[in-house]
C-alpha positions as CSV (number, residue, x, y, z in Angstrom):
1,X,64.9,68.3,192.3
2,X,68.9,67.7,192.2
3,X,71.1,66.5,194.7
4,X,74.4,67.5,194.6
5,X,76.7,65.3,197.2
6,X,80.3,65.6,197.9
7,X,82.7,63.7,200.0
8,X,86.4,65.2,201.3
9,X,89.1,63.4,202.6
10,X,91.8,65.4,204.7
11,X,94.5,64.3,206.5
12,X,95.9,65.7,210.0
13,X,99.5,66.3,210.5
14,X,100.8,66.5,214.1
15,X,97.4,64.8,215.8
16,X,98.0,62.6,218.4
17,X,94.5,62.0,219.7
18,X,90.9,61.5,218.9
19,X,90.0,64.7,221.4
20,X,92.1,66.7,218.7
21,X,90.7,65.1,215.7
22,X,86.8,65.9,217.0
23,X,88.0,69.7,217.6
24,X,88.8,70.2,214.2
25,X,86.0,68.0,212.8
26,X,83.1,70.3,214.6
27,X,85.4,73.5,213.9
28,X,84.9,72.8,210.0
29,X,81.6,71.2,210.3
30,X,80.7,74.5,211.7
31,X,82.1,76.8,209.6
32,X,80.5,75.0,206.5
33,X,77.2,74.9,207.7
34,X,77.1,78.5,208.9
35,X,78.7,79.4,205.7
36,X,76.6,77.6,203.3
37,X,73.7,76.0,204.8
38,X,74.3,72.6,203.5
39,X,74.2,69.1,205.5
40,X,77.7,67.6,206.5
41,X,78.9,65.0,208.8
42,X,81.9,62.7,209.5
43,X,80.9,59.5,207.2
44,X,84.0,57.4,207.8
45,X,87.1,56.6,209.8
46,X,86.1,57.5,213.4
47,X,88.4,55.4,215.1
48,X,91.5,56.8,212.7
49,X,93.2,59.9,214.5
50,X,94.7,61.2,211.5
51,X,92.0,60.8,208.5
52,X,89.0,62.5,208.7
53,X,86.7,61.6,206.1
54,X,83.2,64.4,205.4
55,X,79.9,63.8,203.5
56,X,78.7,66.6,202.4
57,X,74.8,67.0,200.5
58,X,72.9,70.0,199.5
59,X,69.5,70.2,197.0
60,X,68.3,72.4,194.9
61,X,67.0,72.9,191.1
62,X,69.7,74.4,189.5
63,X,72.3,72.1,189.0
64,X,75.2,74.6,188.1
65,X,74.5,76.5,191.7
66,X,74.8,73.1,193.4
67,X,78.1,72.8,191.4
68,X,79.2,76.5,192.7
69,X,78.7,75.5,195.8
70,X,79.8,72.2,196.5
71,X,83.3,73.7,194.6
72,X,83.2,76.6,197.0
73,X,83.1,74.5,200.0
74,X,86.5,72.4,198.7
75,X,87.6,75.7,198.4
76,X,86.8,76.9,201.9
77,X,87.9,73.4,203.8
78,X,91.2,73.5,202.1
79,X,92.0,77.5,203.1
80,X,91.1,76.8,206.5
81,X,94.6,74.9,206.7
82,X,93.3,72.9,209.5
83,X,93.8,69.5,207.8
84,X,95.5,68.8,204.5
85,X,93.0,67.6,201.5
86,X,93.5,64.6,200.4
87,X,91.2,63.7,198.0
88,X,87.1,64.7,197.1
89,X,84.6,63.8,194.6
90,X,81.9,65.5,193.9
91,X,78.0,64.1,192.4
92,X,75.3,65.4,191.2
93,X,72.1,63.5,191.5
């Protein structure tokens, strides 16, 4: 079994409240689970309006498909334009 973990950190421009920072937070949450079955959730900064910081974990036994994917959903968060990427990193287990 691998485990392929990622975590994405985005910033958002123009937010002036943590009502509009959990809006986008589920919006992409839901997207990216609908889109690639994988488990993601807000690991850091709740209290911080503009930083929104996303763990993202998915298994499997091929370690290049985990790699696909996780690269896929960087790809996907950042052409949503909802938040501006700031930084990920990506593990494989």
């Amino acid at each position: 079994m691998i485990v392929g973990t990622c975590w994405v950190k985005l910033f958002l421009h123009e937010n002036n409240s943590l009502k509009g920072k959990r809006k986008v937070v589920k919006s992409i949450k839901d997207r990216i689970r609908s889109k690639f079955n994988v488990s993601i959730t807000e690991i850091d900064s709740h209290d911080d309006w503009e930083k929104i910081v996303l763990g993202i974990a998915t298994v499997s036994n091929d370690q290049k498909f985990i790699n696909k994917v996780l690269d896929n959903i960087i790809n996907s968060i950042d052409s949503m334009h909802l938040a501006e990427m700031l930084d990920y990193k990506i593990e494989i287990l």
